[in-house]
N, C-alpha and C positions, 0 to 999 in steps of 0.2 A: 725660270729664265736663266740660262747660261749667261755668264761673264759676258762673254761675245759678243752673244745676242743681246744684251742690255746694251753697249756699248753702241752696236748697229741701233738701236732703237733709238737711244738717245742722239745720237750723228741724225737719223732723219728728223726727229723732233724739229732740232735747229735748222735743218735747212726749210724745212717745213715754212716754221715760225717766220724764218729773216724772208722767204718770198713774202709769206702775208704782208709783212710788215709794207712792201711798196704797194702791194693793191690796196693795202687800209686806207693809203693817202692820197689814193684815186679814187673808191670806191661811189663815193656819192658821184661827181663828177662823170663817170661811168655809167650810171643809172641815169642820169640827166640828160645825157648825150643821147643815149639807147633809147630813154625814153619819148626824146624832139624826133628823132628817127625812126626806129618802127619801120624798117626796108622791109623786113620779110615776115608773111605769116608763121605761127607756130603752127606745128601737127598735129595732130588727133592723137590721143593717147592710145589708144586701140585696148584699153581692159575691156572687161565684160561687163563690168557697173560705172555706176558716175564715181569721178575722183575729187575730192575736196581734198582743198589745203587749208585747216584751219590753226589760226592762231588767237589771242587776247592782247592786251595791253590795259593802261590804267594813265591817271593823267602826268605822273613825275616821267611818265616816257614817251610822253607823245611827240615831244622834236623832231623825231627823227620816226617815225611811226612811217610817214609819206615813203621814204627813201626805200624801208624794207617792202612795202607794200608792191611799191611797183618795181623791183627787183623780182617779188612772186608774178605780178603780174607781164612781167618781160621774159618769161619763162619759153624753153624753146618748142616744147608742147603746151599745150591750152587742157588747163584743169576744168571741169565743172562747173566749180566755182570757188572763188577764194573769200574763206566765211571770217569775220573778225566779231568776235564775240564780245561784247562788251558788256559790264555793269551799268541798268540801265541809268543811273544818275551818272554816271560817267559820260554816259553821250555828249549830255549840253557843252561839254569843255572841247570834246574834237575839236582839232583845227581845220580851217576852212582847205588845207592843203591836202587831209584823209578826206573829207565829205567829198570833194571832186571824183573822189577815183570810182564813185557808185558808178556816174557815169560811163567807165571803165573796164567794169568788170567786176567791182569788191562788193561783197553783199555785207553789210552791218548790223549785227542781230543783237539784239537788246537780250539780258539773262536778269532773272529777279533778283536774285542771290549773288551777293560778291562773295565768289566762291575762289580769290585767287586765281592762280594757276590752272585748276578745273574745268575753269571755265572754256578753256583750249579743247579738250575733249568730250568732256561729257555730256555736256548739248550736242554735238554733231551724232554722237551714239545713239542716245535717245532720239533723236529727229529723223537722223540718215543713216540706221542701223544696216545699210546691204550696199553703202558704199564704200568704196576704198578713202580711206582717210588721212590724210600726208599731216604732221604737225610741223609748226613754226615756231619762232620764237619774233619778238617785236625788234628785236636791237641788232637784228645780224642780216648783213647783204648777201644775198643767194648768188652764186652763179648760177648764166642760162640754163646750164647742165644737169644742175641741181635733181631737178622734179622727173627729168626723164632720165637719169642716173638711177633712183629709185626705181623707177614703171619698169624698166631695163630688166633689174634684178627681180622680177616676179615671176616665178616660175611656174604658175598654173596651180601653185599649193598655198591653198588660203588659211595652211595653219605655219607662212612662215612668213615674220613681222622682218620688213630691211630698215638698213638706219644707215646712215651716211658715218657716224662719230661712238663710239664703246668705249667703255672704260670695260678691263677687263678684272671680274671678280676672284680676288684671290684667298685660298686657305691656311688655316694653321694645321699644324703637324696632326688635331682632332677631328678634320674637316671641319670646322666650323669659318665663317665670313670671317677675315680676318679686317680690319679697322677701316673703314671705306678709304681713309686718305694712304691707306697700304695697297691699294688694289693698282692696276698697271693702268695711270689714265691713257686715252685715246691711242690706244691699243693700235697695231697693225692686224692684228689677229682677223680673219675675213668669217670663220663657221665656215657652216652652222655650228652653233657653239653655246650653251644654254647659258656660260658663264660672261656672255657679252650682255653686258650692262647699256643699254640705249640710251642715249641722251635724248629724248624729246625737241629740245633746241634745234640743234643740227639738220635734224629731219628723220622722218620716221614714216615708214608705211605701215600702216594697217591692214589688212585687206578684210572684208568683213568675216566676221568670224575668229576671228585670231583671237581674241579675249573675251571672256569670260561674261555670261550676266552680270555677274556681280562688279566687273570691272566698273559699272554706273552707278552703283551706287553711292553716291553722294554723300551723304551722313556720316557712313560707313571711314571712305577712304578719308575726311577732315577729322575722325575720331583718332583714326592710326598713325596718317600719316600728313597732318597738314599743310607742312612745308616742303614736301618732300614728293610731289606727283609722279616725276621721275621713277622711286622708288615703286608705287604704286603699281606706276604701268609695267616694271620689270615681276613683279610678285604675279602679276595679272597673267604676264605670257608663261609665267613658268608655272602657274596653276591650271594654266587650261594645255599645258605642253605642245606650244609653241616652238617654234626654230626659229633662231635669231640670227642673220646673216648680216654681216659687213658689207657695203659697196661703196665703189668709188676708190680715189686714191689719197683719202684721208687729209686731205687742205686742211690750213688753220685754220679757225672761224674767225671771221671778219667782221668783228662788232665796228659801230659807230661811237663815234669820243663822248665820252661820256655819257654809256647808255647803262653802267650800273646803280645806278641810282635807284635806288627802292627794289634790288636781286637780292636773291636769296643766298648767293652763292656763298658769302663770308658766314654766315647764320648756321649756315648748314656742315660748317666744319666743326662747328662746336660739339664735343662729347658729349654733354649734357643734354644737349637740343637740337643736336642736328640731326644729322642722316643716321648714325648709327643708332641713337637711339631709336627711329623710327624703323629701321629697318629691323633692329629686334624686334619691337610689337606685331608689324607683319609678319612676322617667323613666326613670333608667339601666336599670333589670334589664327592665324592659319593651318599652323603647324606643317609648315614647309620644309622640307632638307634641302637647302640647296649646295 
């Protein structure tokens, strides 16, 4: 990246950032309002399979669990269904503000295994292997735009995954990944592009097929990469040679106050134990170039 262009890059960051900053301090409010209201139906998504949005959560985030829910569920097209995976001893603590929204729309699926993170994809695969599959994250307001932003960008090729948010993968002078917190975050870069890094958070399509059998196995990715699913699912599309497309116009993410509590994100900076580490054992166990 040119001077220039780093300088351009950085200028939009900020203006980026300082717009979120006023929506952050609306955003529930927002959801509240939309959701007393409810003027107009959403669309039909018009794919050719069912489309799920699923996401997890656990109990240090469920505060605010209600607000992203029906942020997916005020969506301007109408998904399938919006599946929230939970560990089943985790159920009894829902609050009584998530249990309502069954009536609503939100399907609550109990998982034997607190599998983390995982637990966001890898049941909907196993279950709903031939539908299109959107991921979530628990702690972040969607706009309405969101989910049909994603459908948008599908191009009739079910080997190309969209993401709304990329970090972009960068190299040393060997090609080799050069240090994860070296790499260009939330990138402008749109692809197809193999070196766009998906955040799963943000939003991610799947369409069926895009990854791999092996992207479910279970055992396998908590062996490699436990804290790190993210990583997982990017090793997944570049081994089944996937295309990774950018869409949207790259917004900030709009988390809720205080929804880091029990993330991954400070963990995973660490050289010893975070991402880099596990992103070498996937390179290792797979024997990827990327």
């Amino acid at each position: 990246m040119s001077i220039l262009n780093y300088i351009k890059y950085r200028w939009l960051r900020k203006y980026k950032s300082f717009k979120g900053r006023s929506l952050k301090k609306s955003a529930a409010q927002l959801v509240e309002t939309a959701w007393q209201q409810q003027a107009t139906s959403p669309g039909d998504h018009r794919l050719p399979a069912s489309l799920m949005i699923n996401l997890t959560s656990f109990p240090k985030r469920y505060k605010n669990l209600h607000l992203t829910i029906k942020s997916l569920l005020l969506q301007d097209i109408k998904p399938d269904s919006v599946n929230l995976w939970l560990y089943q001893e985790d159920i009894k603590e829902l609050p009584e503000a998530v249990k309502q929204l069954e009536n609503k729309g939100l399907s609550i699926i109990a998982v034997e295994d607190d599998s983390r993170s995982y637990k966001k994809l890898i049941p909907a695969l196993n279950q709903y292997p031939d539908a299109f599959h959107v991921t979530a994250d628990d702690d972040i307001y969607y706009r309405p735009d969101w989910l049909s932003t994603l459908v948008a960008g599908f191009s009739g090729n079910y080997n190309e995954i969209l993401c709304w948010r990329a970090h972009y993968l960068t190299k040393d002078a060997r090609g080799k990944p050069k240090p994860y917190r070296k790499w260009h975050p939330k990138t402008e870069v749109r692809g197809p592009d193999s070196r766009l890094f998906f955040t799963s958070g943000a939003g991610v399509l799947f369409p069926p097929g895009s990854l791999p059998n092996t992207a479910k196995d279970l055992s396998l990715a908590l062996k490699l990469a436990p804290y790190a699913d993210d990583l997982w699912w990017y090793i997944m599309a570049r081994l089944n040679g996937s295309r990774i497309t950018r869409v949207g116009d790259n917004p900030a993410l709009i988390n809720w106050p205080d929804s880091r509590e029990g993330s991954l994100w400070q963990f995973n900076k660490q050289p010893e134990l975070g991402n880099d580490a596990q992103l070498n054992r996937l390179i290792s166990y797979f024997q990827i170039n990327l």
